[in-house]
N, C-alpha and C positions, 0 to 999 in steps of 0.2 A: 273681305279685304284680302288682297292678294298679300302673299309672303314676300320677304327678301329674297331672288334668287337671282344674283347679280349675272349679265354675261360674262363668261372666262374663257371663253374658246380660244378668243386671240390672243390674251396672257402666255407670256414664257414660263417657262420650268415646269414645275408638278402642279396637279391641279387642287394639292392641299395649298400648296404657297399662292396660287395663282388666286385661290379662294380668299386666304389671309390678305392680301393686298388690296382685293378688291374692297371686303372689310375697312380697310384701312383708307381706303380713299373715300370711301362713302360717311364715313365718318367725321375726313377731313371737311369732307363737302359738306357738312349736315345732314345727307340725307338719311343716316342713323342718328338718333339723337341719343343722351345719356337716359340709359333707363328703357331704353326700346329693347324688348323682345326680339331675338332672332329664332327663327322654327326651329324644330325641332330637328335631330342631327337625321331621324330617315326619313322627315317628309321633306327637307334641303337637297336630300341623295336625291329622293325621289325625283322634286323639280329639277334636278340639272343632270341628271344620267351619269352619278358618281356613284361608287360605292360608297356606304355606310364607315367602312373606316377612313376611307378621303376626308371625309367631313367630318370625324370624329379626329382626327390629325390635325385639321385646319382650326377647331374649334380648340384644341388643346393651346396649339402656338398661339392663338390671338387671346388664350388669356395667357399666357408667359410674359407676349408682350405690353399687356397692361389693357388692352381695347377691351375686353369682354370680365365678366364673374359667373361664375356656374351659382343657383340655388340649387338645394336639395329638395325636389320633389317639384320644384316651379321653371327651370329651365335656364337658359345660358342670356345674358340681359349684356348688354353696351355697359361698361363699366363709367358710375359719376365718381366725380373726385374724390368723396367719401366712399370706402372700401363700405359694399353692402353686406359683406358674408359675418360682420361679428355675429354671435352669437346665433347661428344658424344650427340646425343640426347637423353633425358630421363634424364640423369646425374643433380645428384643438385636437385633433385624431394623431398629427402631425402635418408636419412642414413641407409643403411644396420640395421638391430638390432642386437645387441651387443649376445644378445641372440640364434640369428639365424633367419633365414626366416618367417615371419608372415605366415605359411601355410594355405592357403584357397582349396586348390588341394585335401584337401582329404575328401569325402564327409563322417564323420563317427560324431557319435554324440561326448558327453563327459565323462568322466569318473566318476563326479558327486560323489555321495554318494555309489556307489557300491563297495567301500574298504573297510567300515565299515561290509556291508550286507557279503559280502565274507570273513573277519575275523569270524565273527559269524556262518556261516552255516560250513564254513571249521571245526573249534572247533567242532561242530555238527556231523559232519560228524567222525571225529576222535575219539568222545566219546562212538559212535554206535558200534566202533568196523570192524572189516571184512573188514582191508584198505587192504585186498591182492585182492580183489576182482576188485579191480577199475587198478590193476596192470596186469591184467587178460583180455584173449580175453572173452566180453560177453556172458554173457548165453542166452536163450530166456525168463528166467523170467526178467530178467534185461533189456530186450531189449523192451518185453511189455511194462514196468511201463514207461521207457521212449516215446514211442509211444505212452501213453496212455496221458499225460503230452504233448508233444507235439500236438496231436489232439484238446486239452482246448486251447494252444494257439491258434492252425490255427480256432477254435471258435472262439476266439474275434475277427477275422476279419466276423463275420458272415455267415459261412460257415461252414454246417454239415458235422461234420467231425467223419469217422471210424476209430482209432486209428490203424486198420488190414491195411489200405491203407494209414498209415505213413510212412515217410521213414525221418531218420536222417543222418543227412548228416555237412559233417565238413563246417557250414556255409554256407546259400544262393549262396555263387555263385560255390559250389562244389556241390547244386544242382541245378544250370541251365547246369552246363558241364554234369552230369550225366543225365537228360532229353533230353537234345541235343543229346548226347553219344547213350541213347536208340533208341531217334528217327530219329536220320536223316543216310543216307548213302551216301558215296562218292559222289562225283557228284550231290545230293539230293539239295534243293534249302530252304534256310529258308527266310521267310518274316520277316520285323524287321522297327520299327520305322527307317526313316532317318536318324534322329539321336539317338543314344541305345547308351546304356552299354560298353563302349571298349572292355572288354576283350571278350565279343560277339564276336569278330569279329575275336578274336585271336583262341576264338574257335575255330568258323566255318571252318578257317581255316584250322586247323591241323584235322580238319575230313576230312577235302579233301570234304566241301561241298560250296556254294555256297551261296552270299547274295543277297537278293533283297531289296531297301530299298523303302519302303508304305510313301505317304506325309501323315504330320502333322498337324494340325491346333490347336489352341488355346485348345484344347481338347486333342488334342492328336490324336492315328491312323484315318485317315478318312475312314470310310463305302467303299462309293464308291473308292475309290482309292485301300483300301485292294479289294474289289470285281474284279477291273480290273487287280491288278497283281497275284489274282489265276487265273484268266482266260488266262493270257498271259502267267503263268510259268506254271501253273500246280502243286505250293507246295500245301502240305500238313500240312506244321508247320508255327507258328506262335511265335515269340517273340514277349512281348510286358511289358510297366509297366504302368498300365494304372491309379494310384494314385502317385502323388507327381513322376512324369517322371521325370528322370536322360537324359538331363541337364535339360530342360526347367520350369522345376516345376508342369506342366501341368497336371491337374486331371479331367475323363472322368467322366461326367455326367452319371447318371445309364439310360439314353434314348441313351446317345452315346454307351454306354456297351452291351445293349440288340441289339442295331442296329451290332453291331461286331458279337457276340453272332449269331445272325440272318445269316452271312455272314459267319461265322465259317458252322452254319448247313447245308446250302447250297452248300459248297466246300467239306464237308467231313472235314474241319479244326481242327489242334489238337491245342489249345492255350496252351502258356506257359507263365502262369502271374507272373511276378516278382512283390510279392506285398511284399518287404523288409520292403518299410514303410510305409503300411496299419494301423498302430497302432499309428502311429504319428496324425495327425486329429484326434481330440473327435468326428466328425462324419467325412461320407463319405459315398460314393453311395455301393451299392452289389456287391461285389467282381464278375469276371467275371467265378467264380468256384460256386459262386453259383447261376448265370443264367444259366450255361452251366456247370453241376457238370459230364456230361460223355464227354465232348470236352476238358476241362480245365486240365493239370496240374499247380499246385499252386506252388508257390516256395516262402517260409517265413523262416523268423531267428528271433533271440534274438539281434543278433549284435547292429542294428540299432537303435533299440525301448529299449534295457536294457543298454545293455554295449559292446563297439565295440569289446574288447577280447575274449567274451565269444562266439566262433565260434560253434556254436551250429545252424543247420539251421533243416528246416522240410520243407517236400515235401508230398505234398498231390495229388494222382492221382488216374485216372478211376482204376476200380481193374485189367482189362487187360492189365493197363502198370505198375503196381506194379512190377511185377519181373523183368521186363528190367532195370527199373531206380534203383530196389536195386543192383541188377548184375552192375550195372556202376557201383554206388558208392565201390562196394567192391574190384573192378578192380583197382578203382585209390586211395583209401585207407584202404580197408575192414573195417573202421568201423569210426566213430567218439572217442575222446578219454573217455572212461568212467567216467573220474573225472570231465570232461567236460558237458558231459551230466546229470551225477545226482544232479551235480551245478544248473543245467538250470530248470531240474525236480521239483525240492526242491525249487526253486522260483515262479516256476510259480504255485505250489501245495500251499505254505503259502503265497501268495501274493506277496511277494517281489518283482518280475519281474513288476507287475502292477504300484504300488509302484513308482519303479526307472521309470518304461514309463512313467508316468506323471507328476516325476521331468524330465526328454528328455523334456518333451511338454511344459514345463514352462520356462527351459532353452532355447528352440529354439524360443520359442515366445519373449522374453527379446534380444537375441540378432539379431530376423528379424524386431524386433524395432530400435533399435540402426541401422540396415542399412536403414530403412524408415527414419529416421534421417537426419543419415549423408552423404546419397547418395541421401536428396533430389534434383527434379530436374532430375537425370536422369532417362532413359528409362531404366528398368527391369519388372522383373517377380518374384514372392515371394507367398509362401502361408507363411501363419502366425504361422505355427508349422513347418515346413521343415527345413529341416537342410542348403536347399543352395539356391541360388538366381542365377536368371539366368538377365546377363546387356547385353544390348545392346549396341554396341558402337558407335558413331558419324563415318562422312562417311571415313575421314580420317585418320584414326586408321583400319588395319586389325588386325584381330584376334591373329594371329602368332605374329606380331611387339608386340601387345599391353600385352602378357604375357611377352614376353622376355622384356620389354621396365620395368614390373612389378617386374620381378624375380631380373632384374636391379637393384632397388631400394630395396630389402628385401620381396618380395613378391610373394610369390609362387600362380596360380590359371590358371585354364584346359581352354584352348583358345576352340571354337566350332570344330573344323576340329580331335581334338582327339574324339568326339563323330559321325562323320561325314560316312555313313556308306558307301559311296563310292568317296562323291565330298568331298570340302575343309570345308564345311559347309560356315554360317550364319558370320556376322561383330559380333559377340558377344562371351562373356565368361561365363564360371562357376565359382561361388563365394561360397566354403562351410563354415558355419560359426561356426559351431554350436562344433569341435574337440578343436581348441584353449582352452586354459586353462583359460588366460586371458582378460578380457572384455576391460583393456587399450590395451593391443597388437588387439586385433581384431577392436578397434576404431583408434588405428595408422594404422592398416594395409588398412580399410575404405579411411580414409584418403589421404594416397598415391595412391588409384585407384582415386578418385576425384579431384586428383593434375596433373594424369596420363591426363584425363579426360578434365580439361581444360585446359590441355596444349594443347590439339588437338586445343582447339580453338582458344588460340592466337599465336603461334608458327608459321608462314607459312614455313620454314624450317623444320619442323619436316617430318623424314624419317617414312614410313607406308609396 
């Protein structure tokens, strides 16, 4: 029997609301009834080429609005008039928020003081004159200064940078799809952390290429392990985030870097470093662009390190794949948007952008305190400026149970198998902390994982 996996293409807004509505009319219609099953959140992803957290969003609002109930261990059902969850496990952990879901699923910093900085440069901006300009496809004087601005950032990660071998791109992960785009073909095989980036994978997929996933250790990619599966596959490319790794937090020593670096020259390897957030750490080892500045494309933004809106990314590559990876980027959106860009320019040129990164470093620092706190005792992984924290969970708790068991109670966060590049992954979760607005909502939401947490332990009825 086929799943629900309604069309949203032609839907307005986002495609988590676009998801909720469709819900909601199929509903209206009958064609969900009370009690029907909806799939599961990544085989939904899967049929409709969303990310795992789109549909982990849309599935959260449609039970806020009353349409759906999550079971613990059996899945997310059309809610009947009678509430199903009495007496379930998990239940009684606490109270939904009146507010809505504690979201910890979304790993992006805070918005911080950057409304003030964007009132002021906007006004600035307006006073200069020539706003038809930014309503305009770019020129190449405009595109330089941006390039040239971009180059300064992908500098502060330590890495010389030629402004001629920038490339702007709408946000970091439109340029890992356009690096990908240039470099892999059909059938072509990418190497990737076991655990990586999701929509990696959604990539990879829709090029029609291939994953391999390299083990990890407390470092991050292992030497020997990437050495063994070039020699097994024969890739060529390499994904990799080798500072503040998405999930596990894990940041590669610059002896591990140079050891990769070493293994890239020997395979002929093209690295693709997602160093998003390279700028979060006051220090950090040498970007793997600039051990290996002719193997290395870089891939950096503003998102993570300024302000999550401001989708402004930069890609820094060898100058013979400069024109593939701009030719991508123009393919799937010809340009990044101008008012966008000279926002990001004009900050990183008068400091502001620096500025707001070290209110980020201060803000993530205060709240991976507050989880050293209140999740003492258990097993995690944390750097002390990242924005997420990676737990481990007790043996009786799976991954999958312990988010739905979470989402149960008010609490949204990424189980290991959505980062998992081919198995189910690790007993553990993603905690991001650092988007929440509020320091009581992110210590309520603490909370309820630590409530989650010892229930494992005295509960022997609890379903996993």
């Amino acid at each position: 029997m086929a799943i629900w996996a309604p069309s949203i293409e032609q839907r307005p807004g986002t495609r988590a609301s676009a998801l909720v509505e469709a819900m909601a009319e199929d509903i209206a219609a009958g064609r969900l009834q009370p009690g029907d099953r909806l799939p599961p959140q990544r085989d939904l992803a899967y049929a409709l080429g969303l990310s795992s957290n789109t549909v982990m969003r849309a599935y959260a609002e449609a039970a806020k609005r009353g349409y759906v109930v999550g079971e613990v261990g059996r899945g997310t059902y059309v809610r009947r008039p009678v509430d199903l969850s009495a007496g379930l496990p998990g239940a009684g952990l606490a109270r939904p928020c009146d507010e809505g879901p504690i979201d910890f699923s979304l790993n992006l910093p805070f918005i911080g003081g950057a409304s003030g900085a964007l009132s002021q440069t906007l006004a600035a901006i307006a006073g200069a004159g020539g706003l038809a300009s930014y309503l305009d496809h770019q020129d190449g004087q405009s595109r330089s200064r941006h390039q040239v601005a971009g180059a300064t950032w992908v500098s502060r990660l330590g890495v010389k940078a030629n402004d001629e071998n920038v490339i702007l791109t709408n946000g970091a992960q439109q340029g890992i799809f356009a690096s990908l785009l240039a470099m892999l073909r059909p059938g072509d095989t990418l190497l990737t952390e076991e655990l990586t980036y999701p929509p990696v994978k959604a990539m990879v997929r829709r090029l029609g290429a291939r994953m391999r996933p390299v083990a990890i250790d407390a470092e991050g990619l292992v030497p020997e392990a990437l050495d063994a599966a070039c020699r097994a596959s024969g890739a060529r490319t390499v994904y990799c985030t080798p500072t503040l790794h998405t999930p596990t937090t894990a940041t590669m020593s610059e002896a591990r870097r140079r050891q990769i670096a070493a293994v890239a020259e020997t395979h002929g390897l093209t690295l693709v470093e997602d160093d998003v957030f390279g700028l979060l750490p006051p220090e950090r080892p040498q970007a793997l662009a600039a051990l290996a500045p002719d193997r290395t494309i870089l891939v950096t933004s503003v998102s993570k390190s300024v302000a999550p809106g401001l989708r402004i990314g930069y890609v820094l590559a060898p100058e013979a794949l400069v024109p593939g990876i701009r030719a991508a980027v123009s393919l799937s959106s010809w340009m990044p948007p101008p008012l966008m860009a000279e926002i990001a320019s004009r900050w990183i040129g008068d400091g502001t952008a620096l500025e707001l990164n070290n209110r980020q470093r201060l803000h993530a620092a205060r709240r991976q305190a507050m989880a050293q706190e209140l999740l003492a005792g258990c097993e995690f992984s944390a750097d002390p400026h990242g924005l997420h924290l990676w737990l481990r969970l007790p043996d009786r708790w799976s991954q999958d149970a312990f988010a739905a068991a979470a989402e149960r109670v008010g609490v949204l966060l990424q189980p290991s198998s959505v980062f998992a590049a081919t198995s189910r992954g690790p007993a553990a979760v993603r905690l991001c902390l650092s988007h929440e607005a509020s320091d009581e909502r992110v210590a309520r939401g603490l909370a309820v994982v630590m409530d989650l947490l010892e229930k494992a332990e005295r509960d022997d009825e609890l379903v996993v």
